[in-house]
SERO-4910 file (N, C-alpha, C, O; in steps of 0.05 Angstrom, whole numbers):
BEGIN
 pado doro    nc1    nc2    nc3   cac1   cac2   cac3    cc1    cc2    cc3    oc1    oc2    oc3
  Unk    A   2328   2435   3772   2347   2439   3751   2344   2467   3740   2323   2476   3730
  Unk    A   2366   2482   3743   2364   2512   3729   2392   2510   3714   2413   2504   3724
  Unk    A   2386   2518   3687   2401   2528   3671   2397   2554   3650   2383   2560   3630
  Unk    A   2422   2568   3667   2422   2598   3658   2427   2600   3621   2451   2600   3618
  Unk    A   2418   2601   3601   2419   2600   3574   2442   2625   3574   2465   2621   3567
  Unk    A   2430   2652   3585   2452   2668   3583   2459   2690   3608   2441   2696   3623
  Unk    A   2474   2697   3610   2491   2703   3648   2492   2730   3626   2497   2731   3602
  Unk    A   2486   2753   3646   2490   2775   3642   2508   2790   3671   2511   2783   3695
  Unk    A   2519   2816   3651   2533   2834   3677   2515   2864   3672   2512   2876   3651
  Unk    A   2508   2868   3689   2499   2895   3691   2516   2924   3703   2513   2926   3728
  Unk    A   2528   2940   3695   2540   2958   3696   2528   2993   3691   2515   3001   3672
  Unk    A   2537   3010   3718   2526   3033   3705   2544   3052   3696   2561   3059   3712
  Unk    A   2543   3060   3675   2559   3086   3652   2545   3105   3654   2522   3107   3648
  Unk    A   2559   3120   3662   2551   3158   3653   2511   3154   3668   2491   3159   3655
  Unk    A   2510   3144   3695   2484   3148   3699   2464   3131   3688   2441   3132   3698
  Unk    A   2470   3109   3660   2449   3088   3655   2464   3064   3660   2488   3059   3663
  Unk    A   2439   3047   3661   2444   3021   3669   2457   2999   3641   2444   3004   3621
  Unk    A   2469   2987   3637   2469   2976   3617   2478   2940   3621   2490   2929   3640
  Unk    A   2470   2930   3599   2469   2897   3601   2494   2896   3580   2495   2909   3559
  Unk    A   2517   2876   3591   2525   2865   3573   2526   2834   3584   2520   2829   3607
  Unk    A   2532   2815   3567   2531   2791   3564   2558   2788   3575   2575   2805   3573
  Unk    A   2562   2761   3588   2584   2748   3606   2590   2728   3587   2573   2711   3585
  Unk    A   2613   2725   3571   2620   2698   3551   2633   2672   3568   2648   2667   3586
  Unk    A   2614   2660   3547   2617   2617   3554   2635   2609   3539   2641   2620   3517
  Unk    A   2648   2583   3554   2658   2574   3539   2645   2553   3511   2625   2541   3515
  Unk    A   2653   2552   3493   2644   2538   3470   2624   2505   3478   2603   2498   3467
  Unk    A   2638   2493   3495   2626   2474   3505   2600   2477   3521   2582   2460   3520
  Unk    A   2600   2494   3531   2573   2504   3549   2562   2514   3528   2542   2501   3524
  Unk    A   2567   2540   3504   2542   2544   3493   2533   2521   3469   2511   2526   3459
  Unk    A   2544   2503   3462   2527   2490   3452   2517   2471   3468   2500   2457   3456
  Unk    A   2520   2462   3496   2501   2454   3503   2482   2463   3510   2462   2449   3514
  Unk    A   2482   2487   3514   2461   2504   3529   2438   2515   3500   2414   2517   3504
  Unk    A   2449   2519   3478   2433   2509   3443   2419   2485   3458   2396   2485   3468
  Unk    A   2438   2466   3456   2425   2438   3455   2395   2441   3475   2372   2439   3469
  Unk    A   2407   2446   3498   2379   2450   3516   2359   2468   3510   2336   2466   3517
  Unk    A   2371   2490   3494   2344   2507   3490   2335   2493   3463   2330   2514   3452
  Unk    A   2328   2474   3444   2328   2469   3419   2304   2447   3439   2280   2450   3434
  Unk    A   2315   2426   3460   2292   2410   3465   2271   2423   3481   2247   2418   3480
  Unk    A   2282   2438   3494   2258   2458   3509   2242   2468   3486   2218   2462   3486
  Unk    A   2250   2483   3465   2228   2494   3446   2207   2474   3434   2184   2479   3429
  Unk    A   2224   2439   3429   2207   2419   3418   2193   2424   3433   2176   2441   3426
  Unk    A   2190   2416   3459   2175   2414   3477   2153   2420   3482   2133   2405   3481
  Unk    A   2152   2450   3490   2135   2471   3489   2137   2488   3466   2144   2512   3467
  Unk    A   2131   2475   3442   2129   2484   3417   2111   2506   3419   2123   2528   3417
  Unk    A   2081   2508   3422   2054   2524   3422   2064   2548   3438   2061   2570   3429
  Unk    A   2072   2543   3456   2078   2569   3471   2097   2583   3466   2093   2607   3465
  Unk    A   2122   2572   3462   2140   2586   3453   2144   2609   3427   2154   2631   3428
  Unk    A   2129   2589   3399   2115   2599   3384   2095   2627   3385   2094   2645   3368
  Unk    A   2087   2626   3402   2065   2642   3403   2066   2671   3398   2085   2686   3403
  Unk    A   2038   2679   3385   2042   2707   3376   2020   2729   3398   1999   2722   3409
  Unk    A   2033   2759   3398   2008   2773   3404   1983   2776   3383   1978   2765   3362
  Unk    A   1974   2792   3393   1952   2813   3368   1980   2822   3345   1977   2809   3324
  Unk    A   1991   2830   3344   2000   2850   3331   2017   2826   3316   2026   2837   3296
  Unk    A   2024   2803   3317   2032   2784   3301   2066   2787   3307   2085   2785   3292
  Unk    A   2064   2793   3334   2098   2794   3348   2103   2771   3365   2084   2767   3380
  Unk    A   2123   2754   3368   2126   2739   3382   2126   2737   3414   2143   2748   3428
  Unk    A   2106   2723   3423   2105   2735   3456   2135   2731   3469   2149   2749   3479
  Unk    A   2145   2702   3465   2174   2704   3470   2194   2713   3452   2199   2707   3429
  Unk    A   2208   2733   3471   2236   2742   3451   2261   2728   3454   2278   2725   3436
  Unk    A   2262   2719   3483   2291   2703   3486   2290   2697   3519   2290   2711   3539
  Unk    A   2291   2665   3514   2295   2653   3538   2319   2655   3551   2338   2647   3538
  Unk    A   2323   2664   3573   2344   2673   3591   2352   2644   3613   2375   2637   3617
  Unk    A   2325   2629   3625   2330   2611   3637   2320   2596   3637   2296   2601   3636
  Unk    A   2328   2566   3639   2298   2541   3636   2308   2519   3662   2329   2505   3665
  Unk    A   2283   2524   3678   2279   2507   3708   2270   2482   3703   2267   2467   3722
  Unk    A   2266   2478   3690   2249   2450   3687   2235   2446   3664   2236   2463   3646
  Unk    A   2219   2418   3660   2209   2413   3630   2192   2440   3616   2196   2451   3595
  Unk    A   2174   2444   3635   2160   2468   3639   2155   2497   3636   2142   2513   3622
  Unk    A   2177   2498   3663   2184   2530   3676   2208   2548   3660   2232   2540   3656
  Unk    A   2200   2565   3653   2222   2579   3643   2223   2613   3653   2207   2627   3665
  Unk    A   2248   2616   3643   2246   2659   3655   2253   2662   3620   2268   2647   3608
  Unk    A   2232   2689   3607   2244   2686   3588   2236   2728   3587   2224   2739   3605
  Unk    A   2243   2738   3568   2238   2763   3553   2217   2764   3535   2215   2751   3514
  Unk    A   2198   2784   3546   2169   2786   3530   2177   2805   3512   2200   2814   3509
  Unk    A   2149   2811   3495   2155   2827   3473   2158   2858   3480   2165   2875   3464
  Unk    A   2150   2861   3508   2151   2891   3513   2186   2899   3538   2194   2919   3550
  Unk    A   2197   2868   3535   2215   2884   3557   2216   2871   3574   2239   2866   3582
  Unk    A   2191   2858   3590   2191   2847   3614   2203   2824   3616   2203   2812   3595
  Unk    A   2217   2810   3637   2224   2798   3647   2204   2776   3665   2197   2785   3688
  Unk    A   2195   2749   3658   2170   2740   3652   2184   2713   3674   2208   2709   3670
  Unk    A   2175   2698   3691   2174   2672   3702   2148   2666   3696   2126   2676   3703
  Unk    A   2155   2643   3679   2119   2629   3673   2125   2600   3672   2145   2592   3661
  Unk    A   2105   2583   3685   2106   2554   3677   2081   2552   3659   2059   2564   3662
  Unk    A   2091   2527   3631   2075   2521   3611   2059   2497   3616   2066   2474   3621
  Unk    A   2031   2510   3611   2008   2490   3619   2004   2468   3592   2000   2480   3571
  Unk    A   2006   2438   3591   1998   2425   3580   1970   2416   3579   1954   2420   3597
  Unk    A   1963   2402   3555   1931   2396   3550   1928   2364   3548   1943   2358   3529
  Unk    A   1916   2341   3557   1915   2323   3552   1890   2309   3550   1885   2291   3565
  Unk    A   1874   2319   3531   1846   2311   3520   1836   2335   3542   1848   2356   3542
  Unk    A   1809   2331   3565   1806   2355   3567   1825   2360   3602   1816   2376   3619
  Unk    A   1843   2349   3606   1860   2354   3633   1886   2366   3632   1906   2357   3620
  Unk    A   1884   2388   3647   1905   2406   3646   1935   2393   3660   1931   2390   3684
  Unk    A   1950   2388   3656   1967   2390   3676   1993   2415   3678   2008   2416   3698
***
Protein backbone atom coordinates (compact mmCIF):
# COMPACT_ATOMS: atom_id res chain seq x y z
CA UNK A 1 0.00 0.00 0.00
CA UNK A 2 1.55 3.44 -0.98
CA UNK A 3 -0.06 6.55 -0.53
CA UNK A 4 1.37 9.69 -1.90
CA UNK A 5 0.21 12.45 1.04
CA UNK A 6 1.55 14.98 -1.48
CA UNK A 7 2.50 14.70 -5.54
CA UNK A 8 4.84 17.26 -6.46
CA UNK A 9 5.94 18.82 -10.04
CA UNK A 10 9.35 19.77 -10.41
CA UNK A 11 10.21 22.40 -12.96
CA UNK A 12 13.35 24.36 -14.03
CA UNK A 13 13.21 28.42 -14.18
CA UNK A 14 15.88 30.65 -15.13
CA UNK A 15 18.52 27.58 -14.33
CA UNK A 16 16.95 26.46 -10.72
CA UNK A 17 15.09 23.70 -9.93
CA UNK A 18 11.95 24.37 -8.23
CA UNK A 19 9.01 22.25 -6.39
CA UNK A 20 5.62 23.13 -6.76
CA UNK A 21 2.76 21.10 -5.43
CA UNK A 22 0.23 19.19 -7.89
CA UNK A 23 -3.54 20.01 -6.43
CA UNK A 24 -6.15 17.19 -5.08
CA UNK A 25 -9.18 16.97 -5.23
CA UNK A 26 -11.02 17.81 -1.83
CA UNK A 27 -12.01 14.23 -1.38
CA UNK A 28 -8.55 12.82 -1.59
CA UNK A 29 -7.05 15.47 0.63
CA UNK A 30 -9.05 14.75 3.42
CA UNK A 31 -8.57 11.41 3.12
CA UNK A 32 -5.13 11.53 2.73
CA UNK A 33 -5.39 14.03 6.52
CA UNK A 34 -7.33 11.13 7.53
CA UNK A 35 -4.46 8.68 6.75
CA UNK A 36 -1.76 10.83 7.83
CA UNK A 37 -3.65 11.62 11.40
CA UNK A 38 -3.72 7.53 11.99
CA UNK A 39 -0.25 7.05 10.84
CA UNK A 40 0.96 9.78 13.37
CA UNK A 41 -1.32 7.85 16.23
CA UNK A 42 0.50 5.18 15.37
CA UNK A 43 3.96 5.96 15.31
CA UNK A 44 3.44 8.67 17.78
CA UNK A 45 7.36 8.51 19.42
CA UNK A 46 8.90 8.77 16.23
CA UNK A 47 7.12 11.05 14.51
CA UNK A 48 7.25 13.31 17.49
CA UNK A 49 10.71 13.24 17.77
CA UNK A 50 13.24 15.86 18.38
CA UNK A 51 17.03 16.49 17.47
CA UNK A 52 19.65 18.04 19.84
CA UNK A 53 18.73 21.32 18.93
CA UNK A 54 14.95 20.71 20.00
CA UNK A 55 13.81 20.65 16.07
CA UNK A 56 11.59 18.21 14.90
CA UNK A 57 13.35 15.24 13.13
CA UNK A 58 10.23 15.02 10.90
CA UNK A 59 9.16 17.97 8.87
CA UNK A 60 6.58 16.49 6.53
CA UNK A 61 5.58 13.19 5.45
CA UNK A 62 5.45 12.96 1.72
CA UNK A 63 4.53 9.17 1.63
CA UNK A 64 3.24 6.31 3.85
CA UNK A 65 3.88 2.46 2.59
CA UNK A 66 2.65 0.75 5.22
CA UNK A 67 1.81 0.70 9.04
CA UNK A 68 5.41 1.35 9.50
CA UNK A 69 7.31 2.60 6.39
CA UNK A 70 7.15 5.98 5.46
CA UNK A 71 9.26 8.68 2.99
CA UNK A 72 9.15 11.75 4.87
CA UNK A 73 11.39 15.34 5.00
CA UNK A 74 14.12 15.66 7.67
CA UNK A 75 15.05 18.65 9.41
CA UNK A 76 17.98 19.38 7.12
CA UNK A 77 16.31 18.78 3.68
CA UNK A 78 16.75 15.25 3.09
CA UNK A 79 14.56 13.15 1.73
CA UNK A 80 14.48 10.09 4.24
CA UNK A 81 12.88 6.26 3.53
CA UNK A 82 12.78 4.84 7.05
CA UNK A 83 10.73 1.98 8.53
CA UNK A 84 9.57 2.50 12.33
CA UNK A 85 10.88 0.05 14.78
CA UNK A 86 8.42 -1.00 17.51
CA UNK A 87 9.22 -2.16 21.19
CA UNK A 88 7.28 -4.91 22.87
CA UNK A 89 8.66 -5.44 26.39
CA UNK A 90 12.23 -6.29 25.39
CA UNK A 91 11.47 -7.53 21.42
CA UNK A 92 11.92 -5.42 18.61
CA UNK A 93 9.80 -5.89 15.85
Amino acid sequence: MKIKVKKYDYVWLEGKLHRSEVKQSKLKCYFNSLIVFIFKLINYKHVMAKDYNDEPIVKEILEIRGIRSCRYVGNGGQIVICQFMWKFGKYYI
